[in-house]
N, C-alpha and C positions, 0 to 999 in steps of 0.2 A: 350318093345316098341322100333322102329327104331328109330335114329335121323332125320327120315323123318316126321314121324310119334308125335316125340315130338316138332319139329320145327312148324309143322303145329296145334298142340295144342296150340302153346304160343302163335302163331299169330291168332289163335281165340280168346284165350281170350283177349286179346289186344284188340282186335277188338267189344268185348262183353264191354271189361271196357271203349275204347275210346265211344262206343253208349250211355252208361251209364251216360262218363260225358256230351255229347251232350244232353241228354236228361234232366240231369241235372241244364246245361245251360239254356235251352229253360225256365224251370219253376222255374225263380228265385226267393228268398226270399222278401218278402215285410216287411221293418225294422223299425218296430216301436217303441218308449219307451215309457216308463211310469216309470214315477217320482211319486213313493207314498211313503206315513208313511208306511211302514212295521213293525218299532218298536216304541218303545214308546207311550205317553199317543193315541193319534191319529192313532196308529198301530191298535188299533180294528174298526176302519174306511177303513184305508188301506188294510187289507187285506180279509176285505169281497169286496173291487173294486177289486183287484187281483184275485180274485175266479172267479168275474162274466165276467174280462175280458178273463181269460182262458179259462173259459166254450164256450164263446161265439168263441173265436178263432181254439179251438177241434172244434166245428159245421163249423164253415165256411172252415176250412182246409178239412176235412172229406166231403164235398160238393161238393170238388174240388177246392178250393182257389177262388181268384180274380182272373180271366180269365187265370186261370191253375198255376198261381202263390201263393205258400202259406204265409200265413201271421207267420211273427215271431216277437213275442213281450219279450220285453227285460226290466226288472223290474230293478229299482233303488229305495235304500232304501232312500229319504229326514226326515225321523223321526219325522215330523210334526214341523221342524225348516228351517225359514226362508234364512238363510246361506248356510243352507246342500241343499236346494233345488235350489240354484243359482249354486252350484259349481256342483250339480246334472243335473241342466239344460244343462249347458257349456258343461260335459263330452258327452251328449246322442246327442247333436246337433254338437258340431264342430271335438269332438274327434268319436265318435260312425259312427255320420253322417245318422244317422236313418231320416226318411222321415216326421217323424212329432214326437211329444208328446205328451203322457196324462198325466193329473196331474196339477202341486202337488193337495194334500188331503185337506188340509184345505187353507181359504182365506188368511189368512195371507199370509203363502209362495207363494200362484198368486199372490198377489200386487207386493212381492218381484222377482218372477224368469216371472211369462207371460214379462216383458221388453224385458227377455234376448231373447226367442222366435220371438217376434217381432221384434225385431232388427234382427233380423237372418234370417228372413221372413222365420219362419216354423211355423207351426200352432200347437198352445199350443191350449189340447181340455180337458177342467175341466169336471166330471164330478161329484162332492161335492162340487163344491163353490158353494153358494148362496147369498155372501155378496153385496153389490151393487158397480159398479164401476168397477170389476173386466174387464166385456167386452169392457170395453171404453178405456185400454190402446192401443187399434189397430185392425187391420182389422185380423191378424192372429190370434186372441183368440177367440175361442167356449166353450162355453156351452151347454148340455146339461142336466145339476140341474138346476131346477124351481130357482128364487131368493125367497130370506126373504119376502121382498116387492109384491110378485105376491100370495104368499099362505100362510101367516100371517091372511091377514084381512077374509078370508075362514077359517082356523083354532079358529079363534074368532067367526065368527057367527054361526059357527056350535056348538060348546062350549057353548058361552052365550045361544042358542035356548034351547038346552038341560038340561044342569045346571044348567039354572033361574039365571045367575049371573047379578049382579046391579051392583057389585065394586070392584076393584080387587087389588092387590098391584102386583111389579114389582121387579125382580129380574136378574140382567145381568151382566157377566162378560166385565168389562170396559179397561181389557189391551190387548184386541182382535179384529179384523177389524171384522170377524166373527160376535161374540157375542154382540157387538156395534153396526155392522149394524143389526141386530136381534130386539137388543132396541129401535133404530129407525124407523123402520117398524112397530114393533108394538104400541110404542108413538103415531106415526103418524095414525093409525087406531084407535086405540080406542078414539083418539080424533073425527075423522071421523065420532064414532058410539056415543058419548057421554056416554062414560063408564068411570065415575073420578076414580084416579088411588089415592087410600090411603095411600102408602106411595112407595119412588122409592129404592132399596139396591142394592148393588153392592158388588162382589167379585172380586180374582185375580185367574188366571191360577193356578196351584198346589196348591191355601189353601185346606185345609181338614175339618175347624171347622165353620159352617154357624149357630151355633145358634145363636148369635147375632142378625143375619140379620132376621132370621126367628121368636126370640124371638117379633121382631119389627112390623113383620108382622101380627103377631098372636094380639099382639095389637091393631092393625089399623082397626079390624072390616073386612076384606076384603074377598067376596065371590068364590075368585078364586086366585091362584099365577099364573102368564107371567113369563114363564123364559127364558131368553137370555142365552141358555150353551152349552158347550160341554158334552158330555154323561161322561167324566171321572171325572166333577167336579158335573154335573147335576144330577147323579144316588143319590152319597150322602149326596144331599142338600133334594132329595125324602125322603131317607130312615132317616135324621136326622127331618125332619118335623112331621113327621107321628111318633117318639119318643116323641117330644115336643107336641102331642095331636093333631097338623094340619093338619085334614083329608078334606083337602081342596081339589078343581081341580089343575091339573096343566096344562097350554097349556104353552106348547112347540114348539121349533122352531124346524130347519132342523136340530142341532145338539143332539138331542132328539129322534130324529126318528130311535131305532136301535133296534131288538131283545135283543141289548148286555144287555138294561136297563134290562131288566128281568133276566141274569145274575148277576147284578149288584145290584142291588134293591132290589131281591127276592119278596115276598111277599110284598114290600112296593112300588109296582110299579103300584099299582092300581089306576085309573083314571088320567090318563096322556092323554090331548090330542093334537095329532099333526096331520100335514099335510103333502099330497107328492103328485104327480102323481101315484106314486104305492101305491097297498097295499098287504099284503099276499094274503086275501081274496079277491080280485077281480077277478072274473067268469071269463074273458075274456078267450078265445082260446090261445093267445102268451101267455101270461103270465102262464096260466097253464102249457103248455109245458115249461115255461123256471123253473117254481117254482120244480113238476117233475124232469127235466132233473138238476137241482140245487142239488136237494135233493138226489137223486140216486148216483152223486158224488162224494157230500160231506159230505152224512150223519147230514145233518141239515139245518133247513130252514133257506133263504135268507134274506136279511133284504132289505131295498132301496138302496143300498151303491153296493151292487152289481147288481141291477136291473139295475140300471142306467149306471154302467161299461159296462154291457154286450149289452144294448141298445146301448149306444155310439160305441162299435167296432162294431155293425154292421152297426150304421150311418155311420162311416167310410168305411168301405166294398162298403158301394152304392153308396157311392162319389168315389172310386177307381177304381168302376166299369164302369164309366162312365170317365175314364182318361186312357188315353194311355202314358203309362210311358217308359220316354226314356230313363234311362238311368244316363241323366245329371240332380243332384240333384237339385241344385239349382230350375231349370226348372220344375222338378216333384214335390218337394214342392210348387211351385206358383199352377202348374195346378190343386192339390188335395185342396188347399185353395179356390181356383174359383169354384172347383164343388162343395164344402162343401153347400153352403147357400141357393141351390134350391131341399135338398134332403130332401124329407118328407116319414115318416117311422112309420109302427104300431107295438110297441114291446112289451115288456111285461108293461111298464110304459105307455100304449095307445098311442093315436096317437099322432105325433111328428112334427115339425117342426122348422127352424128357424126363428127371428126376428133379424133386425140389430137394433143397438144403437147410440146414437150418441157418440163420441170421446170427450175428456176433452176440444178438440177444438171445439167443435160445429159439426164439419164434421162429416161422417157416419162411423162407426169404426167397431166393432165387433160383435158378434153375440149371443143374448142368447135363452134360451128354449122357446116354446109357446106350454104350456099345461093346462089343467086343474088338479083341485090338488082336491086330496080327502081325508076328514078328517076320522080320524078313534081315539078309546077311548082303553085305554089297562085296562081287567077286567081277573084276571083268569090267568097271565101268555100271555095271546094272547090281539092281537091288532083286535078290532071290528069296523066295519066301518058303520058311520052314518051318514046321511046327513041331 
């Protein structure tokens, strides 16, 4: 080859690599985080949202991104601890500088790290809190998980219809915002419905041994257990009942609601009923395509925890779609916060919407889900859905 010849090679590809990074410029990354339990007790929450947020981010990158710009999401481990998800918050927002957050996994860590969001005016977008309260730190926090409070008192009338129950005893973890507001929702409804409650028990986060509490209950006469839990203390309060003889119902909250319990349970996981907007079995068109494209993935079916991940990035998607991003963070986080509250979406958890809240102040604050929830009864390993 002449040095004519090789000079005019390098300044082609020069010229190939400078388009390359032109082009690369033009379609730049859109930086988002998400703050979840990855390990620990609340790690099998965490990382079925991680699954369903990835799934859903392959589909909208593969689409063509947000108006030619691909979305890149950027996982941080909070461990389902309070602390870890503040200093988790702090990194993704001021050192990251990503454009918004998802997360944290459980309610506790939102009451703890949604402040730091809001003070930073970026918008913290939960999508497993259901405790109450959560939305009312500020106008930058979303939701989209149903609350305790919106699909409790439907996971009870669907339950009581069914299982002829007259009188139930209570059971809720009390050193949890979660699990506590769970107690409360349901307290508050079965007073509603005049269902006396025989007797109330409580546990702690990592105990292991509930026959006391169940021994108590077994006593009390009561035609159904209410349990306030998380699925890693809730699975073995199931499988220790149904040793002690209590083949009672259980209705369950939103921390209940997971495929993992049939991991967890095995065989002792039968009649457990809870509520969601999703459910495996619901017919719909999204949702089949996302349970399908779920499954094809990952080789195993979805639970709600991912349903609702995967629905949230695309709610963001269509709030992003409708912003013109400059550039200047600051500016592009307020403008994807203002298109957040008028974007309504049918996804695999049905049709979607938000509701604002009022603030601790009185004023109009943050935003949570408005769906209906549908209860479903676990028989067999699978979750069956009745109404």
């Amino acid at each position: 080859m002449s040095r004519f010849a090789s000079f005019t090679s390098r300044h082609a590809l020069a010229a190939i690599a400078a388009a390359a990074m032109a082009t690369s410029a033009a379609a730049a990354d859109i930086k988002i985080g998400a703050a979840e339990a990855l390990s620990g007790p609340a790690g099998q929450y965490g990382q079925s949202i991680k699954s369903g947020f990835e799934l859903a981010v392959d589909e909208i990158n593969a689409a063509g991104g947000v108006k030619g710009n691909k979305i890149a999401i950027q996982f941080e481990d909070e461990a389902g601890k309070k602390e870890q998800a503040i200093d988790v918050f702090k990194k993704l927002i001021f050192q990251d500088k990503v454009l918004m957050v998802f997360g944290p996994t459980l309610s506790n860590s939102a009451q703890a790290a949604d402040p730091i969001a809001q003070a930073a005016k970026t918008v913290a977008f939960g999508t497993s809190n259901t405790a109450d309260g959560i939305t009312s730190i500020g106008d930058f926090v979303f939701r989209n998980s149903v609350t305790e409070a919106d699909v409790l008192p439907e996971t009870l009338r669907v339950a009581i219809k069914h299982a002829g129950i007259k009188k139930v005893a209570v059971l809720y973890g009390n050193d949890d915002v979660f699990t506590k507001s769970g107690y409360d929702a349901f307290k508050k409804a079965l007073e509603n419905m005049h269902i006396p409650v025989t007797t109330t028990e409580t546990f702690a986060k990592g105990d292991v041994d509930f026959k006391a509490q169940l021994t108590k209950i077994k006593a009390s006469g009561a035609d159904a257990i209410v349990l306030s839990a998380l699925i890693a203390e809730g699975a073995p309060i199931m499988v220790q009942a149904r040793q002690l003889g209590i083949n009672l119902p259980f209705i369950g909250g939103n921390g209940m609601n997971s495929v993992k319990v049939f991991d967890l349970a095995k065989d002792k996981s039968d009649n457990l009923w809870v509520g969601s907007p999703w459910a495996l079995g619901n017919q719909t068109k999204e949702n089949q395509h996302f349970v399908v494209a779920f499954t094809q993935k990952y080789k195993s079916a979805p639970d709600q925890f991912a349903a609702q991940a995967y629905d949230a990035m695309y709610i963001v998607a269509s709030a992003l779609g409708k912003v013109k991003l400059s550039g200047n963070l600051e500016a592009d986080r307020k403008a994807l916060r203002d298109a957040l509250p008028a974007v309504t979406y049918t996804g695999a958890t049905g049709a979607f919407k938000f509701r604002q809240v009022a603030g601790r102040d009185g004023k109009p604050a943050g935003y949570d889900a408005q769906q209906a929830a549908i209860v479903s009864v676990t028989k067999g390993g699978k979750y069956q859905i009745e109404k």
